[in-house]
DRENTORKOL-3810 file (N, C-alpha, C; in nm, 4 decimals):
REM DRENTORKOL-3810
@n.u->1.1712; n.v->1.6368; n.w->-0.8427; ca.u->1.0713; ca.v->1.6957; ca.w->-0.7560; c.u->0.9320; c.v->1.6428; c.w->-0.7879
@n.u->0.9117; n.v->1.6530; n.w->-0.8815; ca.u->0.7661; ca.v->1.5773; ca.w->-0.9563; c.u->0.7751; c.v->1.4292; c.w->-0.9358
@n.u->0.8456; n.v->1.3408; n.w->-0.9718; ca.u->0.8691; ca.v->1.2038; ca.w->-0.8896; c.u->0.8378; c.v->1.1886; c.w->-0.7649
@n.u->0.9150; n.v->1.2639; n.w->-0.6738; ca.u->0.8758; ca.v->1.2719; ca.w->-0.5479; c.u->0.6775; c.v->1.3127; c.w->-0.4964
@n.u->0.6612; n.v->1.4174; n.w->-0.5234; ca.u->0.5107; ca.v->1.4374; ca.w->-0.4825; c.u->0.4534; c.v->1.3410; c.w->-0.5802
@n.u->0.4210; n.v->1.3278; n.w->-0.7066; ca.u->0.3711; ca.v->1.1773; ca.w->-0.7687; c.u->0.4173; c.v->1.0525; c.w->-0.6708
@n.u->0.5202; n.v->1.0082; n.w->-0.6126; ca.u->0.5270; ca.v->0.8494; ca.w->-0.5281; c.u->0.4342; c.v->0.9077; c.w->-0.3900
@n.u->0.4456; n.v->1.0056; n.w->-0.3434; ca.u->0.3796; ca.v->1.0349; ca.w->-0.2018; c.u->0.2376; c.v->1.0253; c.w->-0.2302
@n.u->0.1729; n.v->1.0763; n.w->-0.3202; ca.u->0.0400; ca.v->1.0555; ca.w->-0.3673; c.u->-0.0027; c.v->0.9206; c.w->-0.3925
@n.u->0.0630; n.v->0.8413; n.w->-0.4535; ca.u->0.0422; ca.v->0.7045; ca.w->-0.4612; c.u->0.0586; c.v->0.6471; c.w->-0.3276
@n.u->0.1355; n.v->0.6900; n.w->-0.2811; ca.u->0.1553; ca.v->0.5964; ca.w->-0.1109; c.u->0.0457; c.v->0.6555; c.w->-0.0349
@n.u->-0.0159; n.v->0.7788; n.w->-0.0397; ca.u->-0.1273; ca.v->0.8044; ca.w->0.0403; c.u->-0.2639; c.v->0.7480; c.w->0.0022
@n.u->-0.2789; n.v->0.7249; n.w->-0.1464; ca.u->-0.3675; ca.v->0.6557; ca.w->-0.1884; c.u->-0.3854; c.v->0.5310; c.w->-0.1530
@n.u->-0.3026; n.v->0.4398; n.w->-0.1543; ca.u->-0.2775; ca.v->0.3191; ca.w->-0.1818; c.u->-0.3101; c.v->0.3117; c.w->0.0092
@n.u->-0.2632; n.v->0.3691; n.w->0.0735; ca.u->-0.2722; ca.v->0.3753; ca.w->0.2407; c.u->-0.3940; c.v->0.4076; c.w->0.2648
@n.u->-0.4884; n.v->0.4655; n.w->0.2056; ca.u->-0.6333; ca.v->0.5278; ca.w->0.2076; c.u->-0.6741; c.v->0.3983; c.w->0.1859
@n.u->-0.6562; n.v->0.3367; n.w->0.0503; ca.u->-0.7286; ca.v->0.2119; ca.w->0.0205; c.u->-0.7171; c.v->0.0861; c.w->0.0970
@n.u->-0.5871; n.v->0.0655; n.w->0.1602; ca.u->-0.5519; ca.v->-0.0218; ca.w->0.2481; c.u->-0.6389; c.v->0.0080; c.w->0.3779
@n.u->-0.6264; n.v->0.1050; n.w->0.4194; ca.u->-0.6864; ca.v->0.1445; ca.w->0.5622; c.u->-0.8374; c.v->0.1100; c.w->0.5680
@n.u->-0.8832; n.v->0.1652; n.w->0.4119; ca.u->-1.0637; ca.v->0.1775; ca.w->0.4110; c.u->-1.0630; c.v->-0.0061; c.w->0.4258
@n.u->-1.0168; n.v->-0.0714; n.w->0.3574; ca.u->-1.0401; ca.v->-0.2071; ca.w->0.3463; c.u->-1.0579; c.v->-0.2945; c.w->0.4411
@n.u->-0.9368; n.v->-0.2202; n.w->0.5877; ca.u->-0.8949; ca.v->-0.2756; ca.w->0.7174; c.u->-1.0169; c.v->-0.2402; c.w->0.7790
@n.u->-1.0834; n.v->-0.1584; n.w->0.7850; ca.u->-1.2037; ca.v->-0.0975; ca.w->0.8367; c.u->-1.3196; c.v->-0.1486; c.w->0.8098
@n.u->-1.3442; n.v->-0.2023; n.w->0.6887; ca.u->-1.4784; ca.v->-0.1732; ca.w->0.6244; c.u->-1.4652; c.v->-0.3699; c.w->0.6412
@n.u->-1.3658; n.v->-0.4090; n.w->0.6019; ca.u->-1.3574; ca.v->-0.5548; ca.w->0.5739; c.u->-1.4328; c.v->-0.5888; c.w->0.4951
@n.u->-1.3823; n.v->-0.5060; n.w->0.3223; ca.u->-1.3937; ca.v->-0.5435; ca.w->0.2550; c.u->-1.3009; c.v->-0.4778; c.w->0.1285
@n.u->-1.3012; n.v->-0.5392; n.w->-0.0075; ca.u->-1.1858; ca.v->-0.4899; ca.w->-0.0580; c.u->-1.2325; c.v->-0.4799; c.w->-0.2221
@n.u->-1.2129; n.v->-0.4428; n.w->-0.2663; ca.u->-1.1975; ca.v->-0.4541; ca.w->-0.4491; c.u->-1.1006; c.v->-0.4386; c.w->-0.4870
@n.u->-1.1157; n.v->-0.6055; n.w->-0.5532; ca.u->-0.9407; ca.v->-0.6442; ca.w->-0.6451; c.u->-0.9930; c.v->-0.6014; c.w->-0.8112
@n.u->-0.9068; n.v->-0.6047; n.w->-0.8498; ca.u->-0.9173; ca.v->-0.5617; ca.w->-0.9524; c.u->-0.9299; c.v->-0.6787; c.w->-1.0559
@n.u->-1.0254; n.v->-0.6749; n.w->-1.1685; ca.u->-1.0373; ca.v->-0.8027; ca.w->-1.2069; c.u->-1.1545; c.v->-0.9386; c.w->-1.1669
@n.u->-1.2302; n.v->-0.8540; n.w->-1.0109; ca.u->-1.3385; ca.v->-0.9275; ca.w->-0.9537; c.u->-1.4459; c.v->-0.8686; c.w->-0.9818
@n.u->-1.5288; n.v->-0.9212; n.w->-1.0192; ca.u->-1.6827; ca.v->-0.8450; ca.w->-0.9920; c.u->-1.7274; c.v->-0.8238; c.w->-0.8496
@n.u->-1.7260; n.v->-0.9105; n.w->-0.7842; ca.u->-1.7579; ca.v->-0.8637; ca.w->-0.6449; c.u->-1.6599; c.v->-0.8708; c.w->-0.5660
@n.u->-1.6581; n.v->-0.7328; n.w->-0.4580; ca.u->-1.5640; ca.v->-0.7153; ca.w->-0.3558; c.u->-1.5411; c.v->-0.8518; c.w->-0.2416
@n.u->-1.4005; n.v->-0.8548; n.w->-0.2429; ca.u->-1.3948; ca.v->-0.9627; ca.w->-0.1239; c.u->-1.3831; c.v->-0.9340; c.w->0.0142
@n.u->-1.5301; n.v->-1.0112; n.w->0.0689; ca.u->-1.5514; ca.v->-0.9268; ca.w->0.1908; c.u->-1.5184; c.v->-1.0322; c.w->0.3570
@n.u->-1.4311; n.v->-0.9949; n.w->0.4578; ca.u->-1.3845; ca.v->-1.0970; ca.w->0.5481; c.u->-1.5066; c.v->-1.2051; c.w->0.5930
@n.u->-1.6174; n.v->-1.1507; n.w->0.5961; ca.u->-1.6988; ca.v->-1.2257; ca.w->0.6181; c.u->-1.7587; c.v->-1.3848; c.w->0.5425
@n.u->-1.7197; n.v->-1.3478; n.w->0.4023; ca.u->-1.7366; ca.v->-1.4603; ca.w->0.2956; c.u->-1.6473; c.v->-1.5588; c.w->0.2888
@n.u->-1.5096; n.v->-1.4606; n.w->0.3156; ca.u->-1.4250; ca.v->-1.5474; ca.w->0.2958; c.u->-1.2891; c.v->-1.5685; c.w->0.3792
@n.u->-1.3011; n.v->-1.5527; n.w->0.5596; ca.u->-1.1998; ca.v->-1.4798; ca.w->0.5669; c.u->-1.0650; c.v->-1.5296; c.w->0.5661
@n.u->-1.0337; n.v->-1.6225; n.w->0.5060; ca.u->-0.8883; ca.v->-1.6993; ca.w->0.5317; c.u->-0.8132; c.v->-1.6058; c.w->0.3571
@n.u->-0.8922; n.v->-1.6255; n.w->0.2975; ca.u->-0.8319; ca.v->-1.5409; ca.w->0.1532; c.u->-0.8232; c.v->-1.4101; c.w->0.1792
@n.u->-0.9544; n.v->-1.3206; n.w->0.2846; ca.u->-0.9099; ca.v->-1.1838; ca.w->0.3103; c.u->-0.8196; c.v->-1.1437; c.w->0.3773
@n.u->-0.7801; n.v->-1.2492; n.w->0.4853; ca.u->-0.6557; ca.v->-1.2105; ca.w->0.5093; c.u->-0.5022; c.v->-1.2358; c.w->0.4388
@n.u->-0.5400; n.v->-1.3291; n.w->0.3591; ca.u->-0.4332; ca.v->-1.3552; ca.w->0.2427; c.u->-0.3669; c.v->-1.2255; c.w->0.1808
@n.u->-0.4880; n.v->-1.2011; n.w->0.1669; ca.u->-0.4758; ca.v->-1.0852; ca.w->0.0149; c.u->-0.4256; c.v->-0.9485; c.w->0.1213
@n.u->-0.5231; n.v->-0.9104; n.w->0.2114; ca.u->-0.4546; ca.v->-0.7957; ca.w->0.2946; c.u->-0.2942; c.v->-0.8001; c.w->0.3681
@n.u->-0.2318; n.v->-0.9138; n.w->0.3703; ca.u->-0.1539; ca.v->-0.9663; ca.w->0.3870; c.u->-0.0530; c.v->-0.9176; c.w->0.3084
@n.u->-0.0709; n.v->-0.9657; n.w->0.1660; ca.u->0.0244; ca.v->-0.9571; ca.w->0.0899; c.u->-0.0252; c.v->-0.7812; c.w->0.0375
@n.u->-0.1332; n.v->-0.7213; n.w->0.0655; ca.u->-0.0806; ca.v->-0.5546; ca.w->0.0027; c.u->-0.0208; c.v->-0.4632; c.w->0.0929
@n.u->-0.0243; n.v->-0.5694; n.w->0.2139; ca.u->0.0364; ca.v->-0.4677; ca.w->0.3121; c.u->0.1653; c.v->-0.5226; c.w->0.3618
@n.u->0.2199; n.v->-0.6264; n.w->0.3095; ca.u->0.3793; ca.v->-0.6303; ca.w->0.2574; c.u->0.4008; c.v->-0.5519; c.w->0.0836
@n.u->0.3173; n.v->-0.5431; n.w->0.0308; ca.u->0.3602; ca.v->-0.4725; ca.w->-0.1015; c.u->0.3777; c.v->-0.3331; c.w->-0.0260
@n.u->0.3036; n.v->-0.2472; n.w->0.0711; ca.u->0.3166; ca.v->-0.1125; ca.w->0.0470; c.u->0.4190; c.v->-0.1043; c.w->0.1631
@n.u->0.4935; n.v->-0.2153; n.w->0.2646; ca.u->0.5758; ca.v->-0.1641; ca.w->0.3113; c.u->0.7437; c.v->-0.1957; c.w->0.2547
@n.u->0.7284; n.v->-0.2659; n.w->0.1467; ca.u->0.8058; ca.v->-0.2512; ca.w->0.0719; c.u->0.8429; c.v->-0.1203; c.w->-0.0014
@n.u->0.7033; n.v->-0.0885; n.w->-0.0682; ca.u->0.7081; ca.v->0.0116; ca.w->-0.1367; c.u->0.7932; c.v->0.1693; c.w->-0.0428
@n.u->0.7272; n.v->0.1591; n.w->0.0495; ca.u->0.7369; ca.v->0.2890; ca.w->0.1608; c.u->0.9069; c.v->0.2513; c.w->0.1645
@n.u->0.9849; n.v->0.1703; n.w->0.2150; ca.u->1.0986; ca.v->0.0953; ca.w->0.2199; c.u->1.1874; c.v->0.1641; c.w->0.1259
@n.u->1.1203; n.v->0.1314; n.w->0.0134; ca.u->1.1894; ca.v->0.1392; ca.w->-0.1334; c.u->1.2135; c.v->0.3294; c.w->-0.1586
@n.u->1.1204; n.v->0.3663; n.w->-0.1517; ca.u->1.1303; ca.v->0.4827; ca.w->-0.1954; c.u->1.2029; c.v->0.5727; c.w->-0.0957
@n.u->1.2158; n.v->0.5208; n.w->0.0583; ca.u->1.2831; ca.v->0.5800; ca.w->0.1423; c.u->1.4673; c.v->0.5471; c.w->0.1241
@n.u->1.4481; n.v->0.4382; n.w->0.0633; ca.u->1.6228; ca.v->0.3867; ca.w->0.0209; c.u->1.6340; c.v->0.5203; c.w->-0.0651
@n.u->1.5305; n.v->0.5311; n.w->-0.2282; ca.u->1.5563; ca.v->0.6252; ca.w->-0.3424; c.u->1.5787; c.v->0.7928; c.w->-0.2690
@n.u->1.5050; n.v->0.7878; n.w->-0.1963; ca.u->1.4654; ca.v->0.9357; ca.w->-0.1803; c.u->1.5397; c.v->1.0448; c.w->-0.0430
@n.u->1.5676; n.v->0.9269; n.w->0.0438; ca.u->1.5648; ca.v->0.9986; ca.w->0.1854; c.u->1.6960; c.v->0.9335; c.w->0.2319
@n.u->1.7771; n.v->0.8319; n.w->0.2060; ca.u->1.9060; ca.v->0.7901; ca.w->0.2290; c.u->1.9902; c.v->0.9087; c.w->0.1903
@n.u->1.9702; n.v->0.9022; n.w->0.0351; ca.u->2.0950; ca.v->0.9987; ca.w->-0.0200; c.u->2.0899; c.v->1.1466; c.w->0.0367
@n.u->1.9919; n.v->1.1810; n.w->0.1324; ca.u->1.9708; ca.v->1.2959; ca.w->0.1845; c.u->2.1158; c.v->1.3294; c.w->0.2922
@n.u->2.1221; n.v->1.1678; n.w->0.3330; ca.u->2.1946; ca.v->1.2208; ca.w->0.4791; c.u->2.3381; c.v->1.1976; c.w->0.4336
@n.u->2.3596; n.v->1.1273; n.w->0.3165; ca.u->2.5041; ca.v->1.0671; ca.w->0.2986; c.u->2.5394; c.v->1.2015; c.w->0.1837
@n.u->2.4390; n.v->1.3131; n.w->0.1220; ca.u->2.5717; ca.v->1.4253; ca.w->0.0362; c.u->2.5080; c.v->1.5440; c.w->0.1356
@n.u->2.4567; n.v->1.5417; n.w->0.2745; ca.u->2.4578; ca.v->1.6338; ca.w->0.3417; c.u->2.6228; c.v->1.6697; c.w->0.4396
@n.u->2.6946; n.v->1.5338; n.w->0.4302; ca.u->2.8108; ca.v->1.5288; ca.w->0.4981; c.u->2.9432; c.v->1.6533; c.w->0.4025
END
C-alpha cells in the first residue's frame, strides 16, 4: 500500500515537472548550472524532453504492468 501511494507521488511529480518544462520551455537537469531553455538551444531541448517523456511513459507502463494487471487476473 505504501509502494503504491509513494510511485503515484513520484509520477505526479515527475508529470508536474515535465508539464512545467513543456510550458515554460525551459528545464533543470540536474548537474547543469543553467536551465536548458528551447530558445538557446532548441534541437537538444527537444532531445532531452524527448527522452523524459519516453522515461515517464515507460515508467506509467511499468507500474501499471506491477500494480493494475494483477488486479484483473486474481479478481477472476
Amino acid at each position: 500500500m505504501l509502494l503504491d501511494v509513494l510511485s503515484i507521488l513520484f509520477l505526479i511529480g515527475f508529470a508536474f515537472k515535465l508539464g512545467r518544462a513543456f510550458v515554460t520551455g525551459s528545464v533543470q537537469l540536474r548537474g547543469e548550472k543553467e536551465p536548458l531553455r528551447r530558445q538557446d538551444n532548441p534541437q537538444k531541448f527537444k532531445q532531452t524532453m524527448g527522452i523524459l517523456t519516453v522515461i515517464y511513459v515507460l515508467l506509467v507502463a511499468m507500474l501499471n504492468w506491477i500494480f493494475v494487471v494483477p488486479l484483473f487476473f486474481h479478481s477472476r
